[in-house]
C-alpha positions as CSV (number, residue, x, y, z in Angstrom):
1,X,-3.9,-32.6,6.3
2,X,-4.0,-30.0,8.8
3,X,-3.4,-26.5,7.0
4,X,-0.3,-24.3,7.8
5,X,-0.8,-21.6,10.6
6,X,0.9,-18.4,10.0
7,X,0.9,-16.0,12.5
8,X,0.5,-12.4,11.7
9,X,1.9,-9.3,13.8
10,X,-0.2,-6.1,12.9
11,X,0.8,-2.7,13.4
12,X,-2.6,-1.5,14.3
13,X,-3.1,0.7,16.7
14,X,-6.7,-0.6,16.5
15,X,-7.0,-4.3,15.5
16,X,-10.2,-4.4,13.3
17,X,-11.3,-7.2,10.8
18,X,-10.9,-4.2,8.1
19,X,-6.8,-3.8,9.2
20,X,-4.7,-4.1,6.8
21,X,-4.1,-8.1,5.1
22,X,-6.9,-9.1,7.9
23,X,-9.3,-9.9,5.6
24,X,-6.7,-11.3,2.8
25,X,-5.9,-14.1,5.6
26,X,-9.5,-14.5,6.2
27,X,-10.0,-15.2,3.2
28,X,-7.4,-18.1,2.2
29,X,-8.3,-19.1,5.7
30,X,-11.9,-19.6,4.8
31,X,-11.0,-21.3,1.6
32,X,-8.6,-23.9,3.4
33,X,-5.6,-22.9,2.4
34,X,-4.4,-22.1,5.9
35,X,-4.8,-21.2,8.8
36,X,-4.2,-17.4,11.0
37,X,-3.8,-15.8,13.7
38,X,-3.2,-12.3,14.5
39,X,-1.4,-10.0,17.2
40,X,-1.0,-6.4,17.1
41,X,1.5,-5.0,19.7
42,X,0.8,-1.3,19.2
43,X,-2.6,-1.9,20.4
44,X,-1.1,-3.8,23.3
45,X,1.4,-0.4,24.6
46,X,-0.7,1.5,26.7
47,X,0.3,-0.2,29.4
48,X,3.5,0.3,29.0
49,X,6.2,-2.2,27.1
50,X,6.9,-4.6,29.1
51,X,3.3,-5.1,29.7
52,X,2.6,-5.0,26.3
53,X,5.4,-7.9,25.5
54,X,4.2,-10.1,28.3
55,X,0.4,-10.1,27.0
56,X,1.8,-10.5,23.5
57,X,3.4,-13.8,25.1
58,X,0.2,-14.6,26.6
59,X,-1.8,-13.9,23.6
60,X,0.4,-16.3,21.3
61,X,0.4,-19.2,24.0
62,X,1.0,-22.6,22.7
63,X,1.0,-21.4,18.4
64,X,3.5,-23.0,16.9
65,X,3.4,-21.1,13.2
66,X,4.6,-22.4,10.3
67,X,5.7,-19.2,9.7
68,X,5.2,-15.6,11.3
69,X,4.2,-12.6,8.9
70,X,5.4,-9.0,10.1
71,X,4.1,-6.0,9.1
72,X,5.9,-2.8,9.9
73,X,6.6,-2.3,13.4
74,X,6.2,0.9,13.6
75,X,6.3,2.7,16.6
76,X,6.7,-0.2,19.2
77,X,10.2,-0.4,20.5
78,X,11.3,-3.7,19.8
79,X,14.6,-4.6,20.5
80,X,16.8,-7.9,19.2
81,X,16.4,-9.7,22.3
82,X,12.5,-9.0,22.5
83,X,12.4,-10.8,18.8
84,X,14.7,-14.1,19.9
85,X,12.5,-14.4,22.9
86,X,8.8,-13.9,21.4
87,X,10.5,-16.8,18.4
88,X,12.2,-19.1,20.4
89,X,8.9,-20.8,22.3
90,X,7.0,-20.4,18.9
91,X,9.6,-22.9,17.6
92,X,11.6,-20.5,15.5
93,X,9.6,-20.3,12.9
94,X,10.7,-17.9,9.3
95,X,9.8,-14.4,9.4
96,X,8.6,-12.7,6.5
97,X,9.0,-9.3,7.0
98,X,6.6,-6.5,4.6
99,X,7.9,-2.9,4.6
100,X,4.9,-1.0,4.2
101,X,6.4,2.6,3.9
102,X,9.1,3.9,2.1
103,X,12.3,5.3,3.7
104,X,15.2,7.4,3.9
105,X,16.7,11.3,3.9
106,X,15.1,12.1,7.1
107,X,12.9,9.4,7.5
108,X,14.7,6.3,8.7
109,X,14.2,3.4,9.5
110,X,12.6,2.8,13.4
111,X,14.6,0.4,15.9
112,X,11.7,-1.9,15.9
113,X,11.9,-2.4,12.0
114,X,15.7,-3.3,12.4
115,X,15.1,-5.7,15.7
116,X,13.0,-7.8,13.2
117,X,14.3,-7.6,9.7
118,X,17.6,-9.1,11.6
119,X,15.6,-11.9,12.2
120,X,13.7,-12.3,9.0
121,X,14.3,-15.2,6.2
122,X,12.5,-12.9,3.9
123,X,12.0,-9.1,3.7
124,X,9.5,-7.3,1.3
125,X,9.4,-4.2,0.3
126,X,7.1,-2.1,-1.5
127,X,10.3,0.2,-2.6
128,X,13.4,-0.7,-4.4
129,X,16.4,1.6,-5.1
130,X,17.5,3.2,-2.3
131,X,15.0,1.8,-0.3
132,X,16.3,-1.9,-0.9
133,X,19.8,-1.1,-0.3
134,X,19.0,0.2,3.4
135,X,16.7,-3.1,4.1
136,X,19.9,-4.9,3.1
137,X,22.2,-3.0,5.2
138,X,20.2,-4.2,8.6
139,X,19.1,-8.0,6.9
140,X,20.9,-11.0,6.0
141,X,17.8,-12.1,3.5
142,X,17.9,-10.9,0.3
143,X,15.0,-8.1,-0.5
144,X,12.4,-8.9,-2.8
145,X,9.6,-6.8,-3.9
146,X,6.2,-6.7,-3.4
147,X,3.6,-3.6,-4.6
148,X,1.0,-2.0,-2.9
149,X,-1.7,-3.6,-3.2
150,X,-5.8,-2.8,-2.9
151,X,-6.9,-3.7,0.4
152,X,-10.1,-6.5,0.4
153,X,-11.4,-4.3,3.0
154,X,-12.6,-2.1,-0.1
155,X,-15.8,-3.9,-0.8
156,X,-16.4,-4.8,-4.1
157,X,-19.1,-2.8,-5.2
158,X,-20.5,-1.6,-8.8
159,X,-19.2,1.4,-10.3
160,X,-21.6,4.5,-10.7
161,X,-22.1,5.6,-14.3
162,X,-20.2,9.1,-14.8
163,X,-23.4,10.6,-14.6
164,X,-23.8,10.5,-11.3
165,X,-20.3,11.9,-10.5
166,X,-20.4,15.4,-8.7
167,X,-17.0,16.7,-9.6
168,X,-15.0,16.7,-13.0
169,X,-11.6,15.7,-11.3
170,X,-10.4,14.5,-7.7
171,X,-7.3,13.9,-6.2
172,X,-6.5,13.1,-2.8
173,X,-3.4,13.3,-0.6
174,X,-2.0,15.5,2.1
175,X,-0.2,19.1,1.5
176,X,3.4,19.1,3.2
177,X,4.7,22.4,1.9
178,X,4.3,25.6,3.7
179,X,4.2,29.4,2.3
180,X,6.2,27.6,-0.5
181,X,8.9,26.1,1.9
182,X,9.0,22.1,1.4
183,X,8.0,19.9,3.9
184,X,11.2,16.8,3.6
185,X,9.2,14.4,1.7
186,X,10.0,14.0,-1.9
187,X,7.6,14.8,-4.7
188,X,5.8,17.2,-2.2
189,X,6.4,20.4,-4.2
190,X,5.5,18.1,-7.8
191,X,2.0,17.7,-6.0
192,X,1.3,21.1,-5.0
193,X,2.4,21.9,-8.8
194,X,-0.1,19.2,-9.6
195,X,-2.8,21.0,-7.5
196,X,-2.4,24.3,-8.7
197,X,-2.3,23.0,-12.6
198,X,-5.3,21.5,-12.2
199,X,-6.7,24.4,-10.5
200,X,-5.7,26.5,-13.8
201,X,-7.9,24.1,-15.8
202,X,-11.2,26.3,-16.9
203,X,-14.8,25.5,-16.4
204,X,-12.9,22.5,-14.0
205,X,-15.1,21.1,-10.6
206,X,-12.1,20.5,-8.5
207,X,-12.4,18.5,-5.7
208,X,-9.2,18.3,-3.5
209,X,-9.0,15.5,-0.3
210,X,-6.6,15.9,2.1
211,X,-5.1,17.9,5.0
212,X,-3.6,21.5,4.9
213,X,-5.1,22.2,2.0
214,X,-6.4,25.7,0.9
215,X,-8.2,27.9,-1.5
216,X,-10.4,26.5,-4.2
217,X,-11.8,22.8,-3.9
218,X,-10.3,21.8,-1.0
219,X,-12.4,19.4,1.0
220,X,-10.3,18.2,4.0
221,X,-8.8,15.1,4.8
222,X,-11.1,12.0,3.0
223,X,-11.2,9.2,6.1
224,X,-9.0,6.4,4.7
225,X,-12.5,3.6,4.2
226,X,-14.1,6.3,2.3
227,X,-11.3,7.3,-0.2
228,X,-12.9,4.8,-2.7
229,X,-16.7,6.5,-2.0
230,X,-14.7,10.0,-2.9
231,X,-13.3,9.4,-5.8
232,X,-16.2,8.0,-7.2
233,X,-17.9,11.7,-7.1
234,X,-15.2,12.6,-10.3
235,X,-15.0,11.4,-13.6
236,X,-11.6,11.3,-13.9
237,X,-9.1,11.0,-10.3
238,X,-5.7,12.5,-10.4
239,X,-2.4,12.1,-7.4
240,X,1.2,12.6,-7.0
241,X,3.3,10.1,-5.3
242,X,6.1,10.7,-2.9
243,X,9.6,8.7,-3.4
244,X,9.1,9.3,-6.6
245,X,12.9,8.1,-7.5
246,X,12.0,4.8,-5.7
247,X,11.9,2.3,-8.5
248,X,8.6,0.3,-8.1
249,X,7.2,2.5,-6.0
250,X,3.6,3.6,-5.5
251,X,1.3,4.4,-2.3
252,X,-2.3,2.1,-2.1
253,X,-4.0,5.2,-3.0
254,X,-3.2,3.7,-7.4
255,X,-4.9,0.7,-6.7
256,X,-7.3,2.1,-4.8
257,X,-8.0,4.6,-7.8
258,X,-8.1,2.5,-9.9
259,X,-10.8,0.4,-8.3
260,X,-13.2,3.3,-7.8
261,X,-13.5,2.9,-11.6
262,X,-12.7,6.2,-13.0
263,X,-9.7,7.1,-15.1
264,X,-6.5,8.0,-13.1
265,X,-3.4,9.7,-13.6
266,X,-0.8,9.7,-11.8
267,X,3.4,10.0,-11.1
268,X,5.5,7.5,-13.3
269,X,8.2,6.0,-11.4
270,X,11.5,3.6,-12.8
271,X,10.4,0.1,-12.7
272,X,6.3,0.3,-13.3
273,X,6.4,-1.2,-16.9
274,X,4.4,-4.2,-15.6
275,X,1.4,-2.1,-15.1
276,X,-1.4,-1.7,-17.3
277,X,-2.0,1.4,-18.9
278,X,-4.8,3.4,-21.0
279,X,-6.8,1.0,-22.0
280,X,-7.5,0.5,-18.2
281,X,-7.9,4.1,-17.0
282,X,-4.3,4.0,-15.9
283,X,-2.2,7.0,-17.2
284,X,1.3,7.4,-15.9
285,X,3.0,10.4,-16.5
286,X,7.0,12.3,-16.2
287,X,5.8,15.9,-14.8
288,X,3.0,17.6,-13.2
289,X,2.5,19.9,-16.3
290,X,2.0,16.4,-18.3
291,X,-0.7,15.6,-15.5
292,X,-2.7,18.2,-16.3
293,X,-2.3,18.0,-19.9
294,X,-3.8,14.6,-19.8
295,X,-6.6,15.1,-17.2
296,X,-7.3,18.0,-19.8
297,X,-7.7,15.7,-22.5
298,X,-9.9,13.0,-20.4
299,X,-11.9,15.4,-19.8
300,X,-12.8,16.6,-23.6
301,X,-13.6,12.7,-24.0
302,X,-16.7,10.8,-24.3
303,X,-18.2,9.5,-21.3
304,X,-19.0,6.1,-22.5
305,X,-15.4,5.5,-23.5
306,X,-13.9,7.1,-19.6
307,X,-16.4,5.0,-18.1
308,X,-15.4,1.6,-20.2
309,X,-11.7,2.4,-19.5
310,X,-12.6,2.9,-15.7
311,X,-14.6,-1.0,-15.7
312,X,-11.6,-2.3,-16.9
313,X,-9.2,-0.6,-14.4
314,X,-11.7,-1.9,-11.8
315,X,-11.6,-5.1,-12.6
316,X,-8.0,-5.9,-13.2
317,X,-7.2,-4.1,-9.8
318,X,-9.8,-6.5,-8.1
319,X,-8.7,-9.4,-9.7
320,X,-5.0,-9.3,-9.4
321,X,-3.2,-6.8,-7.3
322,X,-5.6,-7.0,-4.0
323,X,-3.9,-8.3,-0.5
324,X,-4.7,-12.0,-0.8
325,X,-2.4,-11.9,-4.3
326,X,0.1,-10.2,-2.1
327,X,0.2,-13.1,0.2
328,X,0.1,-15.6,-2.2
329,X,3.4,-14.2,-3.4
330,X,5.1,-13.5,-0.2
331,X,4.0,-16.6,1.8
332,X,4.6,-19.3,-1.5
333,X,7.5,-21.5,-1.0
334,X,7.3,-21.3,2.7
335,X,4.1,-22.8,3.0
336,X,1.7,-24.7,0.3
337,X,-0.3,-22.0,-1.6
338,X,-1.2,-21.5,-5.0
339,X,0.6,-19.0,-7.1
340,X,-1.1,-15.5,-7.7
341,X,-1.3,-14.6,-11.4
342,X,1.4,-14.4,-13.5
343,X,0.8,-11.5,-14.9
344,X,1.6,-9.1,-13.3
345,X,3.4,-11.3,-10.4
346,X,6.1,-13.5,-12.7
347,X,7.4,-9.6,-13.5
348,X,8.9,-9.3,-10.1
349,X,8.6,-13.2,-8.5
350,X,12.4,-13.4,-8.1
351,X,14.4,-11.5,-5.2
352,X,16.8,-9.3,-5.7
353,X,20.6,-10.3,-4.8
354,X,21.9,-9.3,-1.4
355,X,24.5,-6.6,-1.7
């Protein structure tokens, strides 16, 4: 039996075998379980739109997908028409639409994002709460959730012992406020708090990733395939989320903490019960003053017992909440595929009902 093609469209600027759910697909691919194929129209726009939709029409030829998988559009300008007209010679196959980021205030949604998730049979989003009730206003489907996962681009490669680490703590994400004025984006003032708490901490090696930082520790902006090799240099990782009123909510950067191995606190948001916690180097906390407070007492404790906390944190990330789990629970239903683990998936496997 032939296994079921699902075509993916990227948002890549670049399309790389390390973009994002590239590998994931490669990898069911390579076990049987389907088959892929992948288009990313940013990469396609320098010619100009229209250019860039009829070599997207080109580049799909004859596929006829069992079901198309569409990743944030981004910037491209998709309009409604654009999406009937790409789908129609493909057979009309389901969409299954993955919102990525997290949006509203000033942030809204782009008109590419709304040509599509008017089309889509099933929208994801890595948000809920606000962020689900403007998916629904612009989709028929219900919204379901899905988390951010580790990307299998991250190799899978041993953790140091803590005595190699550099640093005592390191965090990494961008400044957005300015000579104390706040940049729009929620939870940026809570991670400048963060910051300068941790900064406070005595006898501390700080080291701070990210852009328009200054003063003591900062580094600069950490490329994003290196963030793992980064926070491997402290022995315990600290970061502030934005949308940090969004139930379920959480950037890569927690998964991708936790599977550098080292102990990581970090904002708790509504709706996270279903993570693990302590035991596995995961330490969710109410206020940036309770951040520090707990990256105070990490660092009092034994190594042996940040670095077996770390392993553990490590391993469940790589074993349950990487991209190909992700796809096993967006994608099931539609097409054959086994189930990713119930724990943590069964916590969030139905969707939520359309308003």
């Amino acid at each position: 039996m032939t296994p079921p093609l699902v075509l993916q469209i990227a948002n890549e600027r670049v399309l790389e075998p390390g973009s994002r759910f590239v590998r994931a697909f490669g990898r069911l691919a390579s076990d049987g379980l389907l088959r892929h194929a992948v288009v990313s129209p940013l990469a396609l726009l320098g010619g100009g739109r229209d250019v860039a939709l009829e070599e997207l029409r080109c580049q799909v030829g004859e596929l006829r997908p069992d079901v198309v998988f569409v990743q944030s559009p981004g910037a491209f300008p998709w309009t409604g028409d654009d999406v009937r007209a790409l789908l129609a010679p493909l057979g009309d196959p389901p969409v299954v639409f993955w919102e990525g980021d997290a949006w509203g205030g000033r942030k809204q949604l782009t008109p590419g994002s709304v040509a599509w998730l008017g089309a889509a049979a099933r929208v994801y989003s890595v948000a809920l709460g606000p962020q689900a009730a403007l998916l629904r206003r612009q989709s028929p489907a219900p919204v379901r959730y899905v988390p951010h996962v580790l990307p299998l681009s991250f190799d899978d490669t041993p953790v140091p012992p803590l005595g190699e680490a550099c640093d005592d703590v390191v965090t990494v994400g961008n400044c957005y406020v300015r000579f104390g004025l706040w940049g729009g984006l929620e939870g940026s003032l809570d991670r400048v708090r963060l910051v300068r708490g941790l900064r406070r901490l005595p006898s501390c090696r700080l080291a701070v990733y990210g852009a328009r930082w200054r003063g003591r520790g900062a580094r600069g902006p950490a490329p994003f395939h290196r963030q793992v090799e980064v926070l491997r240099q402290g022995r315990v990782t600290a970061g502030w989320d934005h949308f940090t009123g969004y139930p379920g909510y959480f950037s890569d950067r927690l998964p991708i903490a936790l599977s550098a191995g080292r102990p990581h606190v970090t904002s708790r948001q509504p709706g996270l019960e279903w993570l693990p916690g302590p035991d596995t180097g995961l330490h969710l906390v109410a206020t940036p003053a309770e951040a520090v407070s707990t990256v105070r007492g990490l660092l009092a404790a034994d190594d042996d017992e940040l670095h077996t906390a770390g392993l553990r944190g490590h391993a469940w990330v790589r074993e349950r909440l990487t991209d190909r789990e992700a796809l096993l629970h967006m994608l099931g239903g539609l097409v054959t595929l086994p189930s990713p683990p119930a724990d943590p998936w069964q916590a969030f496997a139905q969707p939520l009902v359309p308003a």
